[in-house]
VOPAMAR-401316 format. One record per residue (C-alpha): residue in three letters; y negated, x, z negated. Coordinates in Angstrom, 1 decimal. Layout:
<rs>
{"ALA",{Y,X,Z}};
...
</rs>
This chain:
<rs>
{"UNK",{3.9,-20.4,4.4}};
{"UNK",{6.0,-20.2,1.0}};
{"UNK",{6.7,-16.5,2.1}};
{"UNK",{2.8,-15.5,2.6}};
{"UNK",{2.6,-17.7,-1.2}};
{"UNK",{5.4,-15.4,-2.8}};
{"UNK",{4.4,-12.3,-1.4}};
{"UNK",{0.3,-13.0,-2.2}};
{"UNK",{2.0,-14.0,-6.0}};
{"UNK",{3.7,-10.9,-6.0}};
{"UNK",{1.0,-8.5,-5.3}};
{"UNK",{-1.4,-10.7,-7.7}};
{"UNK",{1.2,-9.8,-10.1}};
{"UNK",{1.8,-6.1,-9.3}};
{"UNK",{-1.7,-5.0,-10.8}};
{"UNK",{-0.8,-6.2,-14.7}};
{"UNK",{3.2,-5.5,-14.1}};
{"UNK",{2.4,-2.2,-13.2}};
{"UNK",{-0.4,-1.1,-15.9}};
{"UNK",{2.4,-3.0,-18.4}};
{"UNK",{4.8,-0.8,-17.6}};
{"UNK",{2.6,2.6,-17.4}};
{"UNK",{0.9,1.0,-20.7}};
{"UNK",{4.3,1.0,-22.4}};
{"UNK",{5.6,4.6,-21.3}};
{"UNK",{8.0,3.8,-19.3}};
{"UNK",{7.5,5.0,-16.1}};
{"UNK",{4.6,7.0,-15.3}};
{"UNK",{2.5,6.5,-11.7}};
{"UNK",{4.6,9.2,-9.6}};
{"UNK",{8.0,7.6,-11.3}};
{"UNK",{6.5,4.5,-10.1}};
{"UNK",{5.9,5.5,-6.4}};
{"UNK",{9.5,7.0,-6.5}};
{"UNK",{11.3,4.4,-7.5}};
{"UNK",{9.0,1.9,-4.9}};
{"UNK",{9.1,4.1,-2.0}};
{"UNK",{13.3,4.9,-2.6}};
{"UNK",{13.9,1.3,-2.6}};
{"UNK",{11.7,0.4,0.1}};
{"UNK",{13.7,2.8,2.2}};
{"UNK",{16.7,1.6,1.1}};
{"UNK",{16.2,-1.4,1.5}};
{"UNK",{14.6,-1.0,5.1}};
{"UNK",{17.5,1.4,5.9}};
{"UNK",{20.6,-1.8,4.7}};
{"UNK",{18.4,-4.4,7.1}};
{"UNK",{17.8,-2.5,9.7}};
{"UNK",{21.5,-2.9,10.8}};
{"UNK",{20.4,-6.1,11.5}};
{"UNK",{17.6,-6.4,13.3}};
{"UNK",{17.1,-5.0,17.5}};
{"UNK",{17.8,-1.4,18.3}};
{"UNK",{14.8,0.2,19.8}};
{"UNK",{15.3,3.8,21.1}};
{"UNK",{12.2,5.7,19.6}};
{"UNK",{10.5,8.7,21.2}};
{"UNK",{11.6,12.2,19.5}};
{"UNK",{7.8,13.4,19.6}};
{"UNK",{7.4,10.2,17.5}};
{"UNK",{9.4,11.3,14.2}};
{"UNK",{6.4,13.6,13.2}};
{"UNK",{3.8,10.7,13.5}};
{"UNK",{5.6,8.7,11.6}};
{"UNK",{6.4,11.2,8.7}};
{"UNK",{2.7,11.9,8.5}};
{"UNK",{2.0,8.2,8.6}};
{"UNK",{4.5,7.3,5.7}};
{"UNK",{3.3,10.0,3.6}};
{"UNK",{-0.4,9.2,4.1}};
{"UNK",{-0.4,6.0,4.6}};
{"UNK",{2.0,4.6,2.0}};
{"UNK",{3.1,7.5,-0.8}};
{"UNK",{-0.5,9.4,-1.1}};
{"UNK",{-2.0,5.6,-0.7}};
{"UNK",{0.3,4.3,-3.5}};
{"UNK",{0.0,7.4,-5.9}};
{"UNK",{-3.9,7.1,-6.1}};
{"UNK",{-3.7,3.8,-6.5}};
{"UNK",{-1.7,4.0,-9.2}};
{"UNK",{-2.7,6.8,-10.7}};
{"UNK",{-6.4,5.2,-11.1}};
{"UNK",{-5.0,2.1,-12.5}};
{"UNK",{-3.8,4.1,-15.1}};
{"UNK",{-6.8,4.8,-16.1}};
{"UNK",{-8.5,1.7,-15.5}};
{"UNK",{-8.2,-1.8,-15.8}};
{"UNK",{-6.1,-4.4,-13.8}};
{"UNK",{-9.1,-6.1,-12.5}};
{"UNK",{-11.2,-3.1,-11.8}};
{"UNK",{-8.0,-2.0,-9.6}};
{"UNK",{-7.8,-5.6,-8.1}};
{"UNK",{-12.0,-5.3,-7.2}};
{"UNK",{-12.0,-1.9,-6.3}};
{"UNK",{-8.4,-2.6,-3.7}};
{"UNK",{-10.6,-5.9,-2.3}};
{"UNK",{-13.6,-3.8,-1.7}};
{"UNK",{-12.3,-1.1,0.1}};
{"UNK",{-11.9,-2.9,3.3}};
{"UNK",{-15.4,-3.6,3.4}};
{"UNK",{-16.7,0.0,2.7}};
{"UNK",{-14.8,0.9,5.7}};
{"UNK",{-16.5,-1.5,7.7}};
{"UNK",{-20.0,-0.9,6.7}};
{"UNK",{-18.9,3.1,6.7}};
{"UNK",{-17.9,2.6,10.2}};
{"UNK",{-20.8,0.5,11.3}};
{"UNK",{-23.3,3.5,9.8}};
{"UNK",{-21.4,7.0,10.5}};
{"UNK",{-19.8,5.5,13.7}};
{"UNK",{-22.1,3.0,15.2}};
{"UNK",{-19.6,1.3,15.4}};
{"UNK",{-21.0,-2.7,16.2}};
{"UNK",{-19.9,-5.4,13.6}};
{"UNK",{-19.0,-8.3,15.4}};
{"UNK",{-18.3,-11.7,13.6}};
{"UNK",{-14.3,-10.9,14.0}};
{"UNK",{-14.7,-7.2,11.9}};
{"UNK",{-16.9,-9.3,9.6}};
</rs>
């Protein structure tokens, strides 16, 4: 439970930390990705030494290159490139309100059926 508390804190925080820091010229939003993403694989890479070997598929090593560039870098840059130009709480809305476009997106182009779990 204290983890979920730190991490929710953290990622409160990263909205005003981060327009701070672009605010004050120090890093601009594709620095910013950078320097997240390197660590994140470094830090990934040093614990993973620890954790269960798993023997992954060669025809999977594609897939996840396209994930981790769409899915995290591409995701991260945007993000940070519009709070540039926009507030911390716009940025905070806008990140809580995306889920539930893709919901009502995927209920409309879709037909996909909401059920009371997706809601």
């Amino acid at each position: 439970v204290i983890a979920v508390v730190v991490v929710q804190f953290l990622y409160g925080l990263n909205y005003t930390l981060a327009k701070d820091v672009m605010l004050g010229g120090y890093v601009k939003p594709f620095g910013f990705i950078v320097l997240r993403v390197a660590g994140a694989t470094l830090l990934f890479w040093l614990l993973s030494f620890l954790g269960p070997k798993e023997k992954i598929d060669t025809r999977d090593y594609f897939r996840f290159f396209i994930a981790a560039i769409f899915g995290i870098a591409v995701n991260m840059l945007m993000f940070f490139k519009g709070l540039q130009y926009t507030t911390p709480i716009h940025a905070s809305v806008i990140a809580t309100i995306a889920p539930i476009l893709v919901l009502i997106m995927s209920a409309f182009f879709l037909k996909e059926k909401v059920t009371s779990l997706k809601f």
